[in-house]
C-alpha positions in Angstrom: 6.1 22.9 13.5 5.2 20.3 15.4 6.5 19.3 18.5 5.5 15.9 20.1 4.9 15.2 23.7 6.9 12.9 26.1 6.6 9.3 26.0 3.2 8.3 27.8 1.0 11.4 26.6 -2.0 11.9 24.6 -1.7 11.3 20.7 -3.9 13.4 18.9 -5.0 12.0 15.4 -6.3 13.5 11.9 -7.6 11.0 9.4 -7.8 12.2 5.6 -9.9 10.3 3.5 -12.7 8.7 5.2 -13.6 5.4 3.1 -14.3 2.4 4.3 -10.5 0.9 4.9 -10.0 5.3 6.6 -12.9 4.5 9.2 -11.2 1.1 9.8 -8.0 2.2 10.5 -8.7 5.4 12.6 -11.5 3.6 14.7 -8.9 0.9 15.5 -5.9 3.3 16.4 -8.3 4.9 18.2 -9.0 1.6 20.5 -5.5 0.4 20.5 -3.9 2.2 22.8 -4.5 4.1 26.0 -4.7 8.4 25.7 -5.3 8.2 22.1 -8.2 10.8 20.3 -8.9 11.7 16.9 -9.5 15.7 16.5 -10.6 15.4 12.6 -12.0 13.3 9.8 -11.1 15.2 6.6 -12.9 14.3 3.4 -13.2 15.8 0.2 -16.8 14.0 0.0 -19.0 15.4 2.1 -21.1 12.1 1.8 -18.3 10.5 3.5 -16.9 10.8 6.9 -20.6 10.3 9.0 -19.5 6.9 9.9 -16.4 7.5 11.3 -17.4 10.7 12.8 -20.4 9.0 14.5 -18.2 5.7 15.7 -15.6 7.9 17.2 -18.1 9.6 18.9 -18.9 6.9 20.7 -15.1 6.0 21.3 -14.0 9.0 22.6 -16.6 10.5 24.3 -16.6 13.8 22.1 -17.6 14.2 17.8 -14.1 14.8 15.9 -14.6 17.6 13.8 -15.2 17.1 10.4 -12.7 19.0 7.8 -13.0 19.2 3.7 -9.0 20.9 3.3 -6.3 18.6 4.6 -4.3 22.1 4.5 -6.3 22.8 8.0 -5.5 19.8 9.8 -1.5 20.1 8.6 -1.8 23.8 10.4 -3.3 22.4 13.3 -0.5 22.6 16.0 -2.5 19.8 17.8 -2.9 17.5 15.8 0.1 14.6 16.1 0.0 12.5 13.3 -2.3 11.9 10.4 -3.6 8.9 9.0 -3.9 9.0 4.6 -6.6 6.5 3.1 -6.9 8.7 0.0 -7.4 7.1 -3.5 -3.7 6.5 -4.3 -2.7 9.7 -6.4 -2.8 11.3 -3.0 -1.1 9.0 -0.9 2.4 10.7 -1.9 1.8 14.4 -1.4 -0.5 14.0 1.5 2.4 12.4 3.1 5.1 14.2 2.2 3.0 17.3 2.7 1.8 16.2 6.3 5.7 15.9 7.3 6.9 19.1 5.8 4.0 20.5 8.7 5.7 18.3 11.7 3.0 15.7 11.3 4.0 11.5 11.8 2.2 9.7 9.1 0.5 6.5 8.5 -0.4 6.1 4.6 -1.9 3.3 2.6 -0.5 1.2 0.0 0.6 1.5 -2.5 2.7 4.3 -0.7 3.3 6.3 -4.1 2.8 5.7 -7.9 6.5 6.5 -9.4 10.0 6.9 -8.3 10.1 10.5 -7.4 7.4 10.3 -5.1 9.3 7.7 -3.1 12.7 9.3 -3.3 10.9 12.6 -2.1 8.6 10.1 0.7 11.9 9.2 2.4 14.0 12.8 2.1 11.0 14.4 4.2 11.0 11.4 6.7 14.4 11.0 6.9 16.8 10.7 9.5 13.9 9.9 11.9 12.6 13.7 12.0 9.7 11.9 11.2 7.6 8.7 11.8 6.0 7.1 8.6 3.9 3.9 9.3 3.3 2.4 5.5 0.0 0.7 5.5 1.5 -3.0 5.0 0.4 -4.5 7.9 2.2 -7.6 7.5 5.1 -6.5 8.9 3.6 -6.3 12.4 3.0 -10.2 12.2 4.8 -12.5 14.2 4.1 -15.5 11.1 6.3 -12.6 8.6 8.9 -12.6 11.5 9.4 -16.4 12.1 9.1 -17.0 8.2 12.5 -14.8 7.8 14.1 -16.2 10.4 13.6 -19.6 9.1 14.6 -18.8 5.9 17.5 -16.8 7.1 18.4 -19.9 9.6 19.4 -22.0 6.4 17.0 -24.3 7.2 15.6 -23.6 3.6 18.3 -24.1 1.7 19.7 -21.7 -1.2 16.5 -20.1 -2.7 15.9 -21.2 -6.2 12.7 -19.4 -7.1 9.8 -17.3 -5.7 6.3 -17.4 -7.0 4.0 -14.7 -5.8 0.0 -14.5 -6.3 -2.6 -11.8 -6.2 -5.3 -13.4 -8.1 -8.6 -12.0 -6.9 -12.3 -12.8 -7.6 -14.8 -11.2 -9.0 -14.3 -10.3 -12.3 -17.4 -7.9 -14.0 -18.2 -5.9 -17.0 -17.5 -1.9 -16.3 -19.3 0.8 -18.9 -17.8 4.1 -19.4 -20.6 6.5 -17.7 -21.0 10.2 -19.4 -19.8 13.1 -17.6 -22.1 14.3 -15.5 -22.3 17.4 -13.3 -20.5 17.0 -10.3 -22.5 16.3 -7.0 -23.4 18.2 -4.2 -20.7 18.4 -1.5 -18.2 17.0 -3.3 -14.9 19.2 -4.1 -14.0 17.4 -7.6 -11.4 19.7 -8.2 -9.3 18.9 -4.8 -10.1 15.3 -5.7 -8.5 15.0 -9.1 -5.6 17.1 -6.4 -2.2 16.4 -9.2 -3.8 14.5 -11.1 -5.2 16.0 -14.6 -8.3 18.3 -14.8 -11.4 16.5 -16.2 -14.5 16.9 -16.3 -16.5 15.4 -13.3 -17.2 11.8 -14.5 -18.9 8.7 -11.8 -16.5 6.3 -13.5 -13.6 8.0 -12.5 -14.8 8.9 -9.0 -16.3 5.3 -7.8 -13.7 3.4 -10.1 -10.5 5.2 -9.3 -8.3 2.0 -9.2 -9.2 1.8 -12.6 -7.6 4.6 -14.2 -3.7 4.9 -14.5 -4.4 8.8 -13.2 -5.3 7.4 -10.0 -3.9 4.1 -9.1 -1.8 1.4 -10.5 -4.6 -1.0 -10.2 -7.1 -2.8 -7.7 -5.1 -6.4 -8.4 -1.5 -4.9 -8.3 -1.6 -1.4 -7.0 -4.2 -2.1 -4.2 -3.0 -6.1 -3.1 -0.6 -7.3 -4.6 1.7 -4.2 -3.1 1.0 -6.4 0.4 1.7 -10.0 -1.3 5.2 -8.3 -2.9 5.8 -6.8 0.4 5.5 -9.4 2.6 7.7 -11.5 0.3 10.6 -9.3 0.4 10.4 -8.7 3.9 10.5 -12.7 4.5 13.7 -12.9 2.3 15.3 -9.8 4.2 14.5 -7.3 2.2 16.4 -7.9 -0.9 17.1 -4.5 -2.8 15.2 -3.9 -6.4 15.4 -6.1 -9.2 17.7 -5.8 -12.1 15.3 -6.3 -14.5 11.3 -6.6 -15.2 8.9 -7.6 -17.4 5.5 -7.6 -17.3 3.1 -9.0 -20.0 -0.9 -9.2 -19.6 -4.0 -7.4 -20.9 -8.0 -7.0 -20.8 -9.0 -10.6 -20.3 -12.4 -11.1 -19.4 -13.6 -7.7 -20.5 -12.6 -5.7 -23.2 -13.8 -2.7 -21.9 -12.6 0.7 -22.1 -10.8 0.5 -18.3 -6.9 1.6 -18.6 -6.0 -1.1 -15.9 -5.3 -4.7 -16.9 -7.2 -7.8 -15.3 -4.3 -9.7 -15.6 -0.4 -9.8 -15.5 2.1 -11.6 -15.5 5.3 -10.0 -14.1 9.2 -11.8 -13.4 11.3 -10.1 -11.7 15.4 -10.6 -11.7 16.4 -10.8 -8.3 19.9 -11.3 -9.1 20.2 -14.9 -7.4 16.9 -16.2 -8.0 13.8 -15.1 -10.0 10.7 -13.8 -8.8 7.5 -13.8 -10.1 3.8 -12.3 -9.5 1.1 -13.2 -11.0 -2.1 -10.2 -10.5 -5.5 -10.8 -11.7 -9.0 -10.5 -11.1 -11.0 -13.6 -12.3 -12.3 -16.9 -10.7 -14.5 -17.3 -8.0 -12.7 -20.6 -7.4 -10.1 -18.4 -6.0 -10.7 -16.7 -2.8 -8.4 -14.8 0.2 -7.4 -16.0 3.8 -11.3 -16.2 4.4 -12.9 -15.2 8.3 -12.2 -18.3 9.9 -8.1 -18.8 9.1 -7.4 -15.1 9.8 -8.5 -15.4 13.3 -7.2 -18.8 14.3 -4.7 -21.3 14.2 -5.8 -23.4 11.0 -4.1 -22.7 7.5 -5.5 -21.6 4.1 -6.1 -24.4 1.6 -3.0 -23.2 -0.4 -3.9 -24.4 -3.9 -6.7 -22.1 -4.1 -5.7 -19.1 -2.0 -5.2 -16.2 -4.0 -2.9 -14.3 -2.2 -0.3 -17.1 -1.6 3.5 -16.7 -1.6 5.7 -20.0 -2.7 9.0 -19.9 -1.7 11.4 -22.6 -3.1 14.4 -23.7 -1.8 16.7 -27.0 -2.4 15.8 -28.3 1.1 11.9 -27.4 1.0 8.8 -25.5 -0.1 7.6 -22.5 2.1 3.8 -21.5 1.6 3.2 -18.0 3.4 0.0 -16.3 3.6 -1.0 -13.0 4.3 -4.3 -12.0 6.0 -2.6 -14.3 9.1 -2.2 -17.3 7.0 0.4 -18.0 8.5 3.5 -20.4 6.6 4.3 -23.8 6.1 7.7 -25.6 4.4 7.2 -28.9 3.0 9.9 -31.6 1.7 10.0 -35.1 -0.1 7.1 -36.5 -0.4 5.2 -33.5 1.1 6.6 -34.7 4.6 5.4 -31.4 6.6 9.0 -29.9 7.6 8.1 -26.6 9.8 5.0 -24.2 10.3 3.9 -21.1 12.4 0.2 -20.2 12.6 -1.2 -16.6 11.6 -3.1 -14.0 12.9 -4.7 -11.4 11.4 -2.1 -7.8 12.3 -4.1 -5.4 12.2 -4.3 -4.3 15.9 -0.4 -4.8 16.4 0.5 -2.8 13.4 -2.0 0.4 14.6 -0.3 -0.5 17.9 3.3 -0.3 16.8 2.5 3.1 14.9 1.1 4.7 18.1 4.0 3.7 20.0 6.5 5.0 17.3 5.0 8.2 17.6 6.1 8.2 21.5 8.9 6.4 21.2 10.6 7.8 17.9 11.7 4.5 17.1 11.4 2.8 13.6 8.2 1.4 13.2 7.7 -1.6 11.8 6.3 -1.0 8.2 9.0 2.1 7.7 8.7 4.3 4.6 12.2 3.1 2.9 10.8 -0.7 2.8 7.2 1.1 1.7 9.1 3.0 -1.0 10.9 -0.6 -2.9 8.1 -2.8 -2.1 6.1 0.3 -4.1 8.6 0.7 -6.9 8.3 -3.1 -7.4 4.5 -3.0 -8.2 5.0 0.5 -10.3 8.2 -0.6 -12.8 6.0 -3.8 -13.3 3.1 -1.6 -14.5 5.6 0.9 -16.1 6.9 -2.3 -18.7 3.3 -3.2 -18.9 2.3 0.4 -20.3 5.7 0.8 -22.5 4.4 -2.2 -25.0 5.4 -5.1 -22.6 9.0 -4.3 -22.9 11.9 -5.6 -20.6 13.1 -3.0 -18.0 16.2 -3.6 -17.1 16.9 -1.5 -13.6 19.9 -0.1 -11.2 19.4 -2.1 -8.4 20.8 0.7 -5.8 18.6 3.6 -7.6 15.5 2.7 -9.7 16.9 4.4 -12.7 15.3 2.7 -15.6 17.8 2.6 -18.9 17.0 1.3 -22.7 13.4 2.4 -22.4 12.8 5.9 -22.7 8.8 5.5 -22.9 8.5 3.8 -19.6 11.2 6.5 -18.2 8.9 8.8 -19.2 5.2 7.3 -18.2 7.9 7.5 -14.3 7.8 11.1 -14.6 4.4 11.9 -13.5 3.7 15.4 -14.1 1.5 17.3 -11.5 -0.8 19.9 -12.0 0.9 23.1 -12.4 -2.5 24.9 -10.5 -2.1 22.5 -7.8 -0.6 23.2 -4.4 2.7 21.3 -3.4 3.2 20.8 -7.7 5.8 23.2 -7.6 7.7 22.3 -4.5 7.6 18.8 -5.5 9.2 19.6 -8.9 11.7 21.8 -6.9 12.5 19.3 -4.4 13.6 16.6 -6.9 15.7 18.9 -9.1 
């Protein structure tokens, strides 16, 4: 196993999965600290990786070397900690396999796909043997901070309702492409990893977020995870909801996709409801855009997509991610409070590299990535069970009175597949 060198000394980094949002990550951990390198890019593509590989190069002075087996960077007694921008089927046992080898971890929302994952997410980091950075950068952001202590100041009043959005742009038609052989350099088999065997197909590859095998969905799955994260975090982390229901469909497209364009999800917080609204359609609506992330100005609220509307009996909170920042209006839409944003990237890569010498919490930990997660996945789970209340223990995440959507929860791995086994093992 693993053991990590004293405060001050070189962190030595593996990425897995070397996308686009993979290169972004790993080339800015890379630059965020002092005495920080990157050993591997791991891929299962071997179309992917050059650009990270060929930044880093430049970075660090010296070519990380690139790998196509995660299994060799986890041996790797050099390698620190290990950053997981997989499609989202592998978010879970990367993780938990990447602790179980003495590694720190920073994985990508959503964090896991179904309850066992998350319980099994937190038994391998718990008790601080290990540092898990969840990809929800928000909660490096000084606007998140001030926003709960404003609302945990009273100042607020008693919360009535919450209204969260994810409601991207860019709705288009998808067709179903034939299977095809599978390309050069590409390891399809490790790919699909738990997921079901299939024949290779482009649809499923380059579309991932649209298949229930591999994601929960580009709208909910991929953003809105950050939009109810951030939310929960501004009201303290409230635990899970006592009940969900989730109603939606194919919209714009009837198409073959499994995934929804929109839906419509309330949440029973116990003293207040909370709802989310997920969808891809309207160009009218748009995120923080360039300009707002990277300043002090403010979205224009009634048509940013990723908004948050917190209401209380003494005012109206608007929070943004992307560094909108928030603002709390009362009568008459007399302007009450605000804090300014900035985009957190840097100081959440920042905060994970100094976890990793420190041992402290970081800021994004794995048991806030785990509800925030479960949120998003009981929503879906209704969605897939027929649109059917879930009602939930608030303490656990056992489901009851819906023995479909209990079942969709227990995802079943491939029995062929390394860490299927332990996994089933591990959660009795």
């Amino acid at each position: 196993m693993t053991t990590h060198r004293d405060t001050g000394d070189k962190v030595i980094l593996a990425l897995i999965g070397a996308g686009g949002r993979g290169t972004q990550i790993i080339t800015g951990m890379q630059q965020c600290a002092d005495g920080v390198e990157v050993k591997y890019v791991c891929d299962v593509d071997a179309e992917r990786g050059g650009s990270a590989i060929r930044e880093l190069t430049d970075l660090q002075g010296y070519a990380p070397k690139r790998e196509a087996d995660m299994r060799n960077v986890f041996d790797d007694a050099d390698v620190d900690a290990t950053v997981i921008a997989t499609p989202e089927h592998w978010h879970a046992p990367a993780t938990i396999a990447a602790c179980l080898a003495g590694k720190d971890v920073y994985v990508e929302k959503n964090v896991c796909l179904t309850m066992a994952e998350g319980r099994l997410m937190k038994t391998v980091a718990s008790g601080g043997k290990r540092i898990v950075q969840c990809g929800t950068q928000n909660r490096s952001a000084d606007y998140a901070f001030s926003a709960r202590e404003y609302i945990a100041s009273g100042k607020l009043g008693k919360i009535v309702t919450v209204k969260a959005y994810c409601m991207l742009p860019g709705a288009r038609e998808w067709i179903l492409k034939p299977d095809s052989p599978v390309p050069a350099g590409l390891d399809w088999d490790m790919w699909l990893g738990p997921a079901p065997a299939v024949p290779y197909n482009v649809s499923r590859h380059k579309a991932w977020y649209d298949w229930w095998d591999y994601s929960g969905g580009a709208a909910m799955s991929g953003d809105a995870s950050h939009i109810i994260d951030l939310a929960r975090m501004a009201l303290g982390d409230p635990p899970l909801p006592r009940s969900v229901f989730c109603a939606g469909g194919r919209v714009i497209f009837n198409d073959r996709r499994d995934i929804p364009d929109n839906q419509t999800v309330v949440f029973d917080m116990g003293d207040y409801p909370l709802t989310l609204e997920a969808s891809q359609y309207g160009n009218y609506l748009y995120k923080t855009p360039q300009e707002v992330r990277f300043s002090d100005q403010f979205p224009e609220w009634r048509n940013n997509a990723t908004r948050i509307e917190i209401y209380g009996t003494e005012g109206l909170m608007f929070l943004g991610r992307h560094g909108g920042g928030w603002q709390v209006f009362g009568n008459d839409m007399e302007l009450m409070a605000q804090a300014t944003g900035y985009f957190p990237d840097e100081k959440h890569h920042r905060n994970f590299i100094d976890s990793i010498r420190s041992r402290k919490t970081p800021n994004a930990p794995i048991e806030q990535g785990v509800l925030s997660a479960a949120m998003i996945n009981l929503a879906n789970l209704g969605y897939r069970s027929g649109k059917k209340q879930l009602y939930v223990d608030p303490d656990t995440g056992a489901i009851s009175e819906n023995d479909e959507a209990a079942h969709l929860d227990d995802r079943k791995y491939r029995k062929d597949r390394w860490l299927a086994d332990f996994l089933r093992r591990q959660d009795g």
